[in-house]
DRENTORPA-716999 format. One record per residue (C-alpha): x, z, y; residue in three letters. Coordinates in steps of 0.2 Angstrom, whole numbers, plus 2048, in hexadecimal, padded with zeros to 3 digits. Layout:
X Z Y ALA;
...
This chain:
BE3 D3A CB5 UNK;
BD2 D38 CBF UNK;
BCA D40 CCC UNK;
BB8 D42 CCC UNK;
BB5 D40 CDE UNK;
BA0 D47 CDA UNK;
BAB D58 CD4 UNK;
BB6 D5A CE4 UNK;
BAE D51 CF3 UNK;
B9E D5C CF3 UNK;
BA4 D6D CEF UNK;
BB1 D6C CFC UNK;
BA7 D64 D09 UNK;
B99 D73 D08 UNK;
BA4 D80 D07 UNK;
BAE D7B D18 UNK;
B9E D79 D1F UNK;
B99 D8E D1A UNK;
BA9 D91 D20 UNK;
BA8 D8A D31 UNK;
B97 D92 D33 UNK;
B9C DA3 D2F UNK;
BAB D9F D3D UNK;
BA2 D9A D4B UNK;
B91 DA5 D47 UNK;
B9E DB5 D45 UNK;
BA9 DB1 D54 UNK;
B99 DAF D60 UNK;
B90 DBE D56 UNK;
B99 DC9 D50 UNK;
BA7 DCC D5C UNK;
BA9 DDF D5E UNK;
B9A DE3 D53 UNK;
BA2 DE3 D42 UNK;
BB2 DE5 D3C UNK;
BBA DD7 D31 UNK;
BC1 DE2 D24 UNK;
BAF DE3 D1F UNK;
BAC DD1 D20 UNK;
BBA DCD D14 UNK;
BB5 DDA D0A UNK;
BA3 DD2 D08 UNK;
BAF DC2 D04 UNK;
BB4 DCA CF5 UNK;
BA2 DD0 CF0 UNK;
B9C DC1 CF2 UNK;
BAB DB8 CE9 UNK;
BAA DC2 CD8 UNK;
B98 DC2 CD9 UNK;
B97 DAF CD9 UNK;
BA4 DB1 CCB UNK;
B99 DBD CC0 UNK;
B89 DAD CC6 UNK;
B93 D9F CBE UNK;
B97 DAA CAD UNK;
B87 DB1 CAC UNK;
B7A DA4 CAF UNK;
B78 D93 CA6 UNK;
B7D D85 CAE UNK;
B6B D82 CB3 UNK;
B6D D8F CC0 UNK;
B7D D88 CC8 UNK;
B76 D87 CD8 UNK;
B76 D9A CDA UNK;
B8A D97 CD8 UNK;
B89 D8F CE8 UNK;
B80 D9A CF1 UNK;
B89 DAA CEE UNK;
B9B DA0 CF1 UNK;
B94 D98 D01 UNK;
B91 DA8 D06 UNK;
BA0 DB0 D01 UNK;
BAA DA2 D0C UNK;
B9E DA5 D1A UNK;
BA6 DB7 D1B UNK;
BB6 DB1 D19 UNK;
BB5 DA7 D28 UNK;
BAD DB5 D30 UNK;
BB7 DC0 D2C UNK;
BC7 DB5 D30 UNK;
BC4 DB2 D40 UNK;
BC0 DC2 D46 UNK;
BD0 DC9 D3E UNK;
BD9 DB8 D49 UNK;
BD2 DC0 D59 UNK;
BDA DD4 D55 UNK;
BE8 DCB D53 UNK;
BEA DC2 D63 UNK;
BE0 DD1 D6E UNK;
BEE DDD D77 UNK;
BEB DEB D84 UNK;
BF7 DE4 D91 UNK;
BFC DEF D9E UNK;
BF2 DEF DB0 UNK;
C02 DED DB8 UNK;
C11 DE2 DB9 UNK;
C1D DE5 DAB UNK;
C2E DE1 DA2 UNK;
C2D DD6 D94 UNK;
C38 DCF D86 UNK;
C34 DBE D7F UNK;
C37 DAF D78 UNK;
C34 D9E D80 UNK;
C2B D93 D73 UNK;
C26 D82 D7A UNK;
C2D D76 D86 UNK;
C2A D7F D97 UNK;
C21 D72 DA2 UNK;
C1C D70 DB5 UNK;
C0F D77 DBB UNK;
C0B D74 DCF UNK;
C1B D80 DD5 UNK;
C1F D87 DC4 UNK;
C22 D84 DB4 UNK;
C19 D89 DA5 UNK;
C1B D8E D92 UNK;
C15 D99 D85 UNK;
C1F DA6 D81 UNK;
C1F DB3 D74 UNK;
C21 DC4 D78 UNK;
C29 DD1 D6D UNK;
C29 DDF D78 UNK;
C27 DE8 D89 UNK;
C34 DF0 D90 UNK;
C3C DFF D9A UNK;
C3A DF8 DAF UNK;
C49 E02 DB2 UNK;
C55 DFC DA3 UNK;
C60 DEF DAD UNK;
C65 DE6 D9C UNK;
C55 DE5 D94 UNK;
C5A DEB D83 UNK;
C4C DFB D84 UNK;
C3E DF7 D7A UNK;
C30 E01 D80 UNK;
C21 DF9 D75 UNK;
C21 DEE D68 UNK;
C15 DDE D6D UNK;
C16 DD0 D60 UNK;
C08 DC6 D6C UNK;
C0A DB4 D75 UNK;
C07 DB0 D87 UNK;
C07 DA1 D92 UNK;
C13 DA7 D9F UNK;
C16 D9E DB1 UNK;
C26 D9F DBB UNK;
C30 D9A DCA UNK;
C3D D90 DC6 UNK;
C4D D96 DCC UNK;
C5A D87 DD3 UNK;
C6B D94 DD0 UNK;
C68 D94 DBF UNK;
C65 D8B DAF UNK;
C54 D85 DAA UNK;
C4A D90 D9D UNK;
C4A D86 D8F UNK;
C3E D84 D7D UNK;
C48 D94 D73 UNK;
C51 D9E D82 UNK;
C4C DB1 D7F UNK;
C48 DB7 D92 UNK;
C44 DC7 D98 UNK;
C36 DC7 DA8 UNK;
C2C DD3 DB1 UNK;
C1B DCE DB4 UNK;
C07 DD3 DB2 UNK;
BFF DCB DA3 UNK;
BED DCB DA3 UNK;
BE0 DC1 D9C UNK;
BDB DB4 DA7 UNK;
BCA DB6 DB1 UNK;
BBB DAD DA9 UNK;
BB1 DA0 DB3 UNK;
BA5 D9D DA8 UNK;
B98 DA0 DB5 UNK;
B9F D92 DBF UNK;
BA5 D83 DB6 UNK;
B9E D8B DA2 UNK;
BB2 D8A D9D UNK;
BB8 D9E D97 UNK;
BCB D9B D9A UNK;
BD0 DAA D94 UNK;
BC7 DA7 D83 UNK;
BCE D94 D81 UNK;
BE0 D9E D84 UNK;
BDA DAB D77 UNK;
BD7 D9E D6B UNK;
BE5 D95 D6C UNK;
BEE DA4 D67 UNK;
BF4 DAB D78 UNK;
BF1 DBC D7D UNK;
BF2 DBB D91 UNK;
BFB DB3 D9E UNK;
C07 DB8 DAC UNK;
C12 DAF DB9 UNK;
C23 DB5 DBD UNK;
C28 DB4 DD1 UNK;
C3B DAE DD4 UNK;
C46 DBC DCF UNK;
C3B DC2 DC1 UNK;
C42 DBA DB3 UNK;
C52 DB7 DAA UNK;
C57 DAD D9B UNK;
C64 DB4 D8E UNK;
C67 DA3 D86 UNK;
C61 D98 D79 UNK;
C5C DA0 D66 UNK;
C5C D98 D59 UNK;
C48 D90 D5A UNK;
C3B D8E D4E UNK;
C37 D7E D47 UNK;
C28 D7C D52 UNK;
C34 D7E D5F UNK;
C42 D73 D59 UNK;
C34 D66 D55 UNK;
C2E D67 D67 UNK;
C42 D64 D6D UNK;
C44 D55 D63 UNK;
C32 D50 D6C UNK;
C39 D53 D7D UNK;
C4B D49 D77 UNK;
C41 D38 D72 UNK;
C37 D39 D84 UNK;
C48 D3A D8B UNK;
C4E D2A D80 UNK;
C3D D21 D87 UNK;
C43 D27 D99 UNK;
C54 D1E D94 UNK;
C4D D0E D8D UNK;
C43 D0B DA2 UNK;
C33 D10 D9F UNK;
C2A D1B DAC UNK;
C1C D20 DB5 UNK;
C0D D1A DAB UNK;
C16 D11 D9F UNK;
C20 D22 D9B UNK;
C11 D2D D9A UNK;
C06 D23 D8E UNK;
C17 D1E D82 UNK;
C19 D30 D82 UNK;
C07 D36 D7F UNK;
C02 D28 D72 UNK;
C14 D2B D67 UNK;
C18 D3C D68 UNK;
C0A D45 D6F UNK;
C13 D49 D7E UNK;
C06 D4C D8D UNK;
C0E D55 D9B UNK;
C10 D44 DA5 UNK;
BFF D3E DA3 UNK;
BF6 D3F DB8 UNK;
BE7 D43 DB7 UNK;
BE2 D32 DBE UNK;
BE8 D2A DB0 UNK;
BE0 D38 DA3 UNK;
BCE D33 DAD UNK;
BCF D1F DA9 UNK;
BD4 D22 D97 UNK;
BC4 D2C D96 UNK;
BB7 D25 DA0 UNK;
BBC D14 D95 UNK;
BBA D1F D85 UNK;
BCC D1A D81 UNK;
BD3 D2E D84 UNK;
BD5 D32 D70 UNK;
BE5 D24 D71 UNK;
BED D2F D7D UNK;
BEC D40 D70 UNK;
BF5 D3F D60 UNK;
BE9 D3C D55 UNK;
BE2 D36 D42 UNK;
BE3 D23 D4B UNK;
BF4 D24 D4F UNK;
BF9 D2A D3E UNK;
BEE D1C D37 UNK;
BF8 D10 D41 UNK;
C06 D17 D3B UNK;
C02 D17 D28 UNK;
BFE D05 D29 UNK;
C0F D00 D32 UNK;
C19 D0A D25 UNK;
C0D D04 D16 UNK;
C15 CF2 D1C UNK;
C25 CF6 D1B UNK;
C25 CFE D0B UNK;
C1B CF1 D03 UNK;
C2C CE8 CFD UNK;
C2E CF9 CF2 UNK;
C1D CF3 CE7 UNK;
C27 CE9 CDD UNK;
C31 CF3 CD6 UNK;
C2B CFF CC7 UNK;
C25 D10 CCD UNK;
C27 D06 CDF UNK;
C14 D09 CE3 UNK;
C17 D1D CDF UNK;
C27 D1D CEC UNK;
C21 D16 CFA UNK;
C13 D22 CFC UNK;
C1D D30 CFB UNK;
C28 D28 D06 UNK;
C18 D26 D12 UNK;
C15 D37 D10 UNK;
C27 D3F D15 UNK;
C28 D32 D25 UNK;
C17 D38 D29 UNK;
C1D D49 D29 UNK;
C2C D43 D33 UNK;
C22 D3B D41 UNK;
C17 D4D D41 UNK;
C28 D57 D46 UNK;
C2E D4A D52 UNK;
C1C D4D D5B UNK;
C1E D5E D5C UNK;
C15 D62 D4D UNK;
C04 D65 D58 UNK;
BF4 D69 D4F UNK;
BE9 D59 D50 UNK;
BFA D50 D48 UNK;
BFE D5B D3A UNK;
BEA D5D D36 UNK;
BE9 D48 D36 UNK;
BFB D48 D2B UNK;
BF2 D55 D1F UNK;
BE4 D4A D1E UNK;
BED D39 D1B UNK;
BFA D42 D10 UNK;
BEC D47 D05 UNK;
BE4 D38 D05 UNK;
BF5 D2D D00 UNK;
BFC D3A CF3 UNK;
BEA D38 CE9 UNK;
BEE D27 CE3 UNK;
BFC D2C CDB UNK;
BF2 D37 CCE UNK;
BE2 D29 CCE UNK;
BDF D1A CD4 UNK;
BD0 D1D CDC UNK;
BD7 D2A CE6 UNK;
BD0 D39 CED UNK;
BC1 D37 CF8 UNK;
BC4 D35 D0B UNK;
BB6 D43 D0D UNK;
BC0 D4F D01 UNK;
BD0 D4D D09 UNK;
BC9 D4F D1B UNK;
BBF D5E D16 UNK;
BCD D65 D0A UNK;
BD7 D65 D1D UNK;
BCB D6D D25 UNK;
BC9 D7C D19 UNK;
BDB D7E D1A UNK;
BDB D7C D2C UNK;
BCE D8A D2E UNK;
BD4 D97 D21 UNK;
BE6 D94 D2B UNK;
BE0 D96 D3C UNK;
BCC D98 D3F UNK;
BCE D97 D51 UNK;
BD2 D82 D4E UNK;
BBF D82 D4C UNK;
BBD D83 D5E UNK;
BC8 D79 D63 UNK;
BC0 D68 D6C UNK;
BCE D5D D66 UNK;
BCA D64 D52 UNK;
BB8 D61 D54 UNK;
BB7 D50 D5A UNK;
BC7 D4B D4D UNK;
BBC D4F D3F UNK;
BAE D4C D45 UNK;
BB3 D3A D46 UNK;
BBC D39 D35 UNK;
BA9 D3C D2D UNK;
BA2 D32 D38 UNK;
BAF D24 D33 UNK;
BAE D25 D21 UNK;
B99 D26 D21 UNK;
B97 D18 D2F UNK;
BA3 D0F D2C UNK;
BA0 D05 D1D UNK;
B8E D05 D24 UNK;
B92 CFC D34 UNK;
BA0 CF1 D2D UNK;
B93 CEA D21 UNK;
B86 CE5 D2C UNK;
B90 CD4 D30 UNK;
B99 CC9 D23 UNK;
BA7 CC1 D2E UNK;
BAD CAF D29 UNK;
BC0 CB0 D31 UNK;
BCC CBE D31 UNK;
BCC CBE D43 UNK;
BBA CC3 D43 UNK;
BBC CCF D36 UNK;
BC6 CD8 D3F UNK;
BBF CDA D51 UNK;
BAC CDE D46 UNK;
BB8 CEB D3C UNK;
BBF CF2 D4E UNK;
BAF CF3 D55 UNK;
BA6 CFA D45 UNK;
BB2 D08 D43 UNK;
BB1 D0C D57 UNK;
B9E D0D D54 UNK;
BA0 D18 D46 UNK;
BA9 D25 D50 UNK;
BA0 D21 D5E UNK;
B90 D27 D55 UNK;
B9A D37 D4D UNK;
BA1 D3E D5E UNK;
B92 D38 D69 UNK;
B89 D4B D69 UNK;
B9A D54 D6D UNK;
B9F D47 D7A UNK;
B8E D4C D84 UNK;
B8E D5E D7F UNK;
BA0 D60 D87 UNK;
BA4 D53 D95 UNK;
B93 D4D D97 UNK;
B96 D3B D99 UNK;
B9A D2C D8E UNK;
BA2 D1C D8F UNK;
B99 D0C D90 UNK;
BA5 D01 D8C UNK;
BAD D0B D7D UNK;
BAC CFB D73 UNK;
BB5 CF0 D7D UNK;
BC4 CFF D80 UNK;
BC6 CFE D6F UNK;
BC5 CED D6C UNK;
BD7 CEC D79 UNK;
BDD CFE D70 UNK;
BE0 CFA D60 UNK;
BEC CED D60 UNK;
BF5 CF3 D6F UNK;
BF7 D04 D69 UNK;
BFE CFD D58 UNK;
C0A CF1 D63 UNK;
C0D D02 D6B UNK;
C10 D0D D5B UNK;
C18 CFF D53 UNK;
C26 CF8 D62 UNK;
C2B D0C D65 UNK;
C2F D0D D53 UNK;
C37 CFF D53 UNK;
C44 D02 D63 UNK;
C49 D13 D5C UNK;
C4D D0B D4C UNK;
C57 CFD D54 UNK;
C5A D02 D64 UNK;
C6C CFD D63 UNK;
C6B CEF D5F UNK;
C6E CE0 D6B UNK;
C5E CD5 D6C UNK;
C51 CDD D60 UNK;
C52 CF0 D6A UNK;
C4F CE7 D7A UNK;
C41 CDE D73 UNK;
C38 CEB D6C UNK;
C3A CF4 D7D UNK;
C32 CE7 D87 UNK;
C24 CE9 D79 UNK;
C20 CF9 D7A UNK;
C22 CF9 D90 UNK;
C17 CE9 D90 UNK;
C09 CEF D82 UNK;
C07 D00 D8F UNK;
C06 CF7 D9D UNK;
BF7 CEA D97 UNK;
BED CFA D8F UNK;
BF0 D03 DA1 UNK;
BEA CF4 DA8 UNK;
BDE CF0 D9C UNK;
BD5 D01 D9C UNK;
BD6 D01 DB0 UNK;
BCC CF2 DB0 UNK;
BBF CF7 DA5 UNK;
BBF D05 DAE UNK;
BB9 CFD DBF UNK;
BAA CF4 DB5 UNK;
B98 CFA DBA UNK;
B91 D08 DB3 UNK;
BA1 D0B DA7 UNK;
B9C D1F DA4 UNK;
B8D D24 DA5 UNK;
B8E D38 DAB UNK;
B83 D47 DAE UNK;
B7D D44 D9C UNK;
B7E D57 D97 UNK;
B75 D5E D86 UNK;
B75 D71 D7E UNK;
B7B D75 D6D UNK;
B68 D76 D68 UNK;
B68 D63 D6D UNK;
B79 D60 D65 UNK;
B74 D66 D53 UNK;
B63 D5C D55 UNK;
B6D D4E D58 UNK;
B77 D50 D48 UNK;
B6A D55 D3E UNK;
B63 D41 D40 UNK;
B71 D3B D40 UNK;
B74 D41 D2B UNK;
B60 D3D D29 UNK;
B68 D2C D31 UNK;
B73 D29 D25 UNK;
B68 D30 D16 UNK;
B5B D22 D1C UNK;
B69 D13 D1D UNK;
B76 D16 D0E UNK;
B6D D23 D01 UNK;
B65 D17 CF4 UNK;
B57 D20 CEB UNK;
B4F D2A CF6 UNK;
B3C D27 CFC UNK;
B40 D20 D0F UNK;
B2E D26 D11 UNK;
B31 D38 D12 UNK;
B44 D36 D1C UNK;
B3C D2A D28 UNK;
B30 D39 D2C UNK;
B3C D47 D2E UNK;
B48 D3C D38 UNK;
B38 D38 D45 UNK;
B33 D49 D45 UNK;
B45 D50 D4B UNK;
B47 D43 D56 UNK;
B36 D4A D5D UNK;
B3C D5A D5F UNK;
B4E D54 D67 UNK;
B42 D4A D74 UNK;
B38 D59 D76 UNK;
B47 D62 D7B UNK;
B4D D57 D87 UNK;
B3E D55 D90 UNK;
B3F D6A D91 UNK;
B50 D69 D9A UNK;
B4B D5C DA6 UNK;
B39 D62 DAB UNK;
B40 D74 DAC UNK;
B43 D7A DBF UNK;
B56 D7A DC3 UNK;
B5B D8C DC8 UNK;
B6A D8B DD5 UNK;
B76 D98 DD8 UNK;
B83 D9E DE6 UNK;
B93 D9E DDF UNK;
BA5 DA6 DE5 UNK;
BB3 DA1 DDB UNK;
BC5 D9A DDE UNK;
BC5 DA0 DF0 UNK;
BB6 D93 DF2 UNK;
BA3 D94 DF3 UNK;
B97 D88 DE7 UNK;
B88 D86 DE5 UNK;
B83 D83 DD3 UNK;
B71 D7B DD0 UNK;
B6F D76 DBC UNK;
B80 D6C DB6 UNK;
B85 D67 DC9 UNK;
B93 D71 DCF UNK;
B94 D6F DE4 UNK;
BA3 D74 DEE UNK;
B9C D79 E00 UNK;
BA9 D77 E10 UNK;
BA9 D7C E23 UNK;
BB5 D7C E2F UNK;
BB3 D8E E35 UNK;
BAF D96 E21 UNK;
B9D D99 E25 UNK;
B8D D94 E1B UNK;
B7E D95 E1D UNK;
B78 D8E E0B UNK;
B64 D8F E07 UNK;
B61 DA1 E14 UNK;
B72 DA7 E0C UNK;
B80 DAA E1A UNK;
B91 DAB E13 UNK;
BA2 DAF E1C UNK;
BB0 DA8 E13 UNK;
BC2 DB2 E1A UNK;
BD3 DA8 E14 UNK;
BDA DA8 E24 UNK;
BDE DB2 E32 UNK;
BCF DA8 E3C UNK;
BC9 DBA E3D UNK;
BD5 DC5 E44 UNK;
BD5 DCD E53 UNK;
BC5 DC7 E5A UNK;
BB6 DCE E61 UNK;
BA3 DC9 E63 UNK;
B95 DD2 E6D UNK;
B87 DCD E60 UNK;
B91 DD1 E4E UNK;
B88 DBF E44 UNK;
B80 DC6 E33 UNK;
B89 DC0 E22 UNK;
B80 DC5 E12 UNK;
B92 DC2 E09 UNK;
BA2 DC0 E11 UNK;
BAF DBB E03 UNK;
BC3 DC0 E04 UNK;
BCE DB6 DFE UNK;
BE2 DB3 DFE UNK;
BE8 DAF E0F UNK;
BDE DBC E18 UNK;
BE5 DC7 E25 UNK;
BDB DD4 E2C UNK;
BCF DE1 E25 UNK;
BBC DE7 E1E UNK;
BBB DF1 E30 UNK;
BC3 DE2 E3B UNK;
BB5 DD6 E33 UNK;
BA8 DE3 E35 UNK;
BA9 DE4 E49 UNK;
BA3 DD1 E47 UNK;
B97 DD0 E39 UNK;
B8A DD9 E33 UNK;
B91 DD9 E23 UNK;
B84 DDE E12 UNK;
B91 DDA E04 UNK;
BA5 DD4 E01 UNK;
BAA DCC DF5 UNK;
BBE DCB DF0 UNK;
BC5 DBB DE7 UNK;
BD1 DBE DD9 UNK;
BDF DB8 DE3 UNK;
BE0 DC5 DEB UNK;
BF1 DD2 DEC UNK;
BEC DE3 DE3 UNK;
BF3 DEB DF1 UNK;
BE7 DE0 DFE UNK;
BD7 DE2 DF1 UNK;
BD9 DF5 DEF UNK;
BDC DF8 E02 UNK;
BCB DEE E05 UNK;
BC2 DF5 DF8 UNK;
BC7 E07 E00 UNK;
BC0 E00 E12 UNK;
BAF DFA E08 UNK;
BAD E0D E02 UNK;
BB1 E15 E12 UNK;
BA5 E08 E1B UNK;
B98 E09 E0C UNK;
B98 DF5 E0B UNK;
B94 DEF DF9 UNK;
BA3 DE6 DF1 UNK;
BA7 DDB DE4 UNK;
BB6 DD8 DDA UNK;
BB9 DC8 DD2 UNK;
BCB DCD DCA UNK;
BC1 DD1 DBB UNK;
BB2 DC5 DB9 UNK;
BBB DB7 DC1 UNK;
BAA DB0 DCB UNK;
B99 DB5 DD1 UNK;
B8B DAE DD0 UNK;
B79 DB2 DDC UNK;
B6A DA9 DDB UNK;
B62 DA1 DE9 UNK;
């Protein structure tokens, strides 16, 4: 049977593309204007009306087909995701309450507590001392904090606890730093979040979990064999990361070399890792090609291994999307020798994704996968082409550096858009990363395989401890090279679609025969115009700054730049502005003949005193109260702002404030 790749790569491709458009347009649109029932229901219209099209109409008129079923999957995906949001949305209590739930990840630490996503079932009766009251079916997820608790066991991936706690969404500060928490949480499917003070919860023993959750148990057993083999530090967080997707011991340090080198997609689970992975196990089941119906086993055998290594790493999203895609992509030769196209397997994924969970849309980690898969399959032959190597050594180091380039060029709008920087001396990283992370891959594969025995298992561990250690090494020393990330390189999603707009007209010019280069060569300068134009608008245009409180700390915010201002008494005086900062009890119990005036004096958690104890020593125009703040503290101050008839304002809802100066 053959597949006609001009009949499947196209199709699929286009209609992923409506469907991520109606997504994203709806979610940032349509949010609380329209109701997704009628969304899908203009799905359907637009389903059997494209239906009636292709029976009605001559073939001639085809394209009409694939308008009305573009649109139809536009609503889908509009429709989708606002149906995703209902159902994570919940009117939680504004008050601490009882809750049963379900733990359903490894808890991990988090500064003095530990953390987890737990899925709650319901609320419960405050005063039933054996939580068995349900009050009020829930069916919601939440990212709960808690103090652990030395007398007793350790909440486990599984346990069903009862805990009394306030669930809220989190604050936005969006203002400040342009990242909605809350929304991100909402996204990844959790409701709220809450912490648990010591005392607060209880565990009723381990359930029988999920498989999610069994899979993240047999995750958090192989990082306990690699703690058993020596490794730590370092070492034990990048084995853990690059195998099994395990990141919970990754410093922050460490994270910032990986990504000022460009090298930070080998320390996320990954389509490269499962690349490496095929190749390793393509190998070993070469032997099996010699058999008849050998070829037809060993990729089926690939693809069951495959699936194996996505439950040992905790079946996460960016694993299971990548084991999809390859999957696909191996199980097509058995039906043709050609084999499916890359483009359809990696766009097939992405529909499924979508219609599965439109909210992966959003998700950073998604994008930039994707993004550099295409980039991959449309560069790649491109760049590798450019130079005919005459060994095999140099074919490979041109290959390593044309596949970097490809998804160099793919991700380089996204990179900018959200971490505004890039990596100088991306090529070089992955020039060091390639092998080592297949040495990595490769030598942990091998030691749980042969652990036991004598010579080999020891081996293989030295392998993998002494391949970490040089791509540590090697990424701190590229790191200290001048000029290795080039920051403060910010651009808006205007910019970013410009940017891919001539990146296509790019590729149209360089690999589409047949066209008149004329004509592209024009439309490519004239949005490259347009992008320049657009630049030269952001850095000509006058920088407003702004005062902001947020995080029991005053900023100043000018453009992109983000300031932290510090003195040793708590007061500013920023551009005219005079600012009181209270976290203290600095404060309490003095007095002062000539009360200093503040236009803002901000509250925040460690403050002793009151609204009328400040007031005898400042001339006070406005108070503003952080979020950390106790109810009981906020409203007792918000009661001595109204009987003193000071302006207040309360950052337990927005999260931040922002004044211009």
């Amino acid at each position: 049977m053959r597949i006609d790749s001009s009949l499947t790569t196209y199709p699929i491709f286009r209609l992923t593309v409506f469907l991520a458009a109606g997504i994203f347009l709806s979610d940032r649109l349509l949010s609380g204007v329209v109701s997704w029932i009628c969304l899908l229901g203009c799905f359907l219209f637009f389903s059997v009306l494209s239906l009636a099209v292709l029976r009605t109409f001559s073939f001639g008129r085809r394209y009409l087909f694939g308008y009305m079923s573009g649109l139809a999957f536009f609503f889908l995906g509009a429709g989708l995701v606002l149906a995703e949001r209902e159902k994570v949305k919940f009117g939680w209590e504004d008050k601490a309450m009882l809750y049963w739930g379900k733990v359903k990840d490894v808890p991990y630490p988090r500064g003095k507590t530990m953390q987890a996503k737990v899925d709650v079932v319901c609320q419960m009766n405050p005063f039933d001392t054996v939580c068995r009251t349900e009050k009020e079916p829930v069916g919601r997820s939440v990212l709960l904090s808690w103090m652990p608790d030395s007398a007793s066991r350790p909440i486990q991936c599984g346990d069903s606890i009862c805990f009394y706690a306030k669930i809220s969404r989190p604050v936005s500060l969006e203002k400040l730093s342009g990242f909605d928490y809350g929304d991100y949480l909402m996204r990844q499917g959790i409701s709220g979040a809450g912490i648990a003070f010591s005392g607060d919860i209880r565990a009723f023993g381990e359930n029988q979990p999920a498989v999610s959750q069994r899979a993240l148990l047999v995750r958090q057993r192989i990082v306990g064999i690699y703690q058993e083999w020596g490794l730590e530090g370092d070492v034990l967080a990048v084995v853990s990361a690059l195998t099994v997707g395990d990141r919970t011991r990754l410093t922050s340090d460490l994270e910032d070399v990986y990504s000022a080198t460009g090298a930070s997609h080998v320390l996320s689970l990954s389509g490269l890792h499962i690349a490496i992975l095929t190749g390793i196990l393509f190998f070993l089941f070469r032997p099996l090609k010699r058999f008849k119906g050998g070829r037809s086993v060993s990729l089926v055998l690939i693809v069951l291994f495959l699936w194996v290594f996505a439950f040992v790493s905790g079946l996460s999203s960016p694993v299971i999307r990548s084991v999809i895609m390859f999957s696909l992509y191996i199980l097509s030769s058995l039906l043709s020798k050609d084999a499916y196209s890359g483009v359809f397997a990696v766009s097939l994924t992405a529909f499924v994704m979508l219609v599965f969970n439109p909210f992966y849309l959003f998700d950073i980690s998604f994008q930039l996968s994707f993004v550099a898969v295409y980039s991959i399959l449309l560069f790649y032959p491109l760049f590798s082409g450019l130079l005919k190597a005459g060994n095999s050594f140099c074919k490979y180091v041109w290959d390593v550096l044309a596949l970097s380039m490809a998804a160099q060029l793919g991700t380089f709008p996204l990179i900018l858009l959200y971490f505004g920087a890039f990596p100088s001396y991306f090529l070089l990283a992955n020039l060091v990363v390639a092998p080592l992370s297949v040495c990595i891959l490769g030598g942990t594969l091998a030691a749980l395989v042969l652990f036991s025995v004598p010579v080999i298992g020891t081996a293989a561990i030295w392998l993998v401890d002494l391949s970490t250690s040089l791509l540590n090494l090697s990424m701190s020393e590229v790191r200290q090279l001048w000029g290795a990330q080039i920051t403060s390189l910010h651009v808006s999603g205007l910019q970013v679609l410009l940017l891919y707009i001539i990146l296509g007209l790019f590729y149209r010019i360089w690999a589409v025969t047949g066209l008149k280069r004329g004509r592209e060569v024009v439309v490519t300068l004239s949005f490259s115009v347009l992008f320049l134009l657009t630049c030269l608008y952001e850095v000509s245009r006058p920088s407003v700054c702004y005062l902001c409180f947020a995080r029991s700390g005053v900023y100043t915010k000018c453009g992109n730049t983000l300031t932290l201002q510090q003195t040793a008494d708590g007061v500013f005086n920023i551009r005219g502005v005079r600012v009181g900062v209270m976290k203290s009890d600095m404060w309490q119990n003095k007095t002062s003949d000539i009360r200093l005036s503040l236009d803002y004096v901000y509250i925040c958690r460690g403050f002793k005193g009151s609204v009328s104890m400040l007031a005898r020593m400042f001339d006070i125009r406005s108070v503003v109260l952080d979020s950390s703040l106790s109810e009981y503290l906020r409203d007792r101050l918000i009661r001595e702002c109204q009987l003193l008839k000071i302006s207040y304002t309360d950052l337990s809802k927005e999260g931040s404030c922002l004044i211009l100066l």
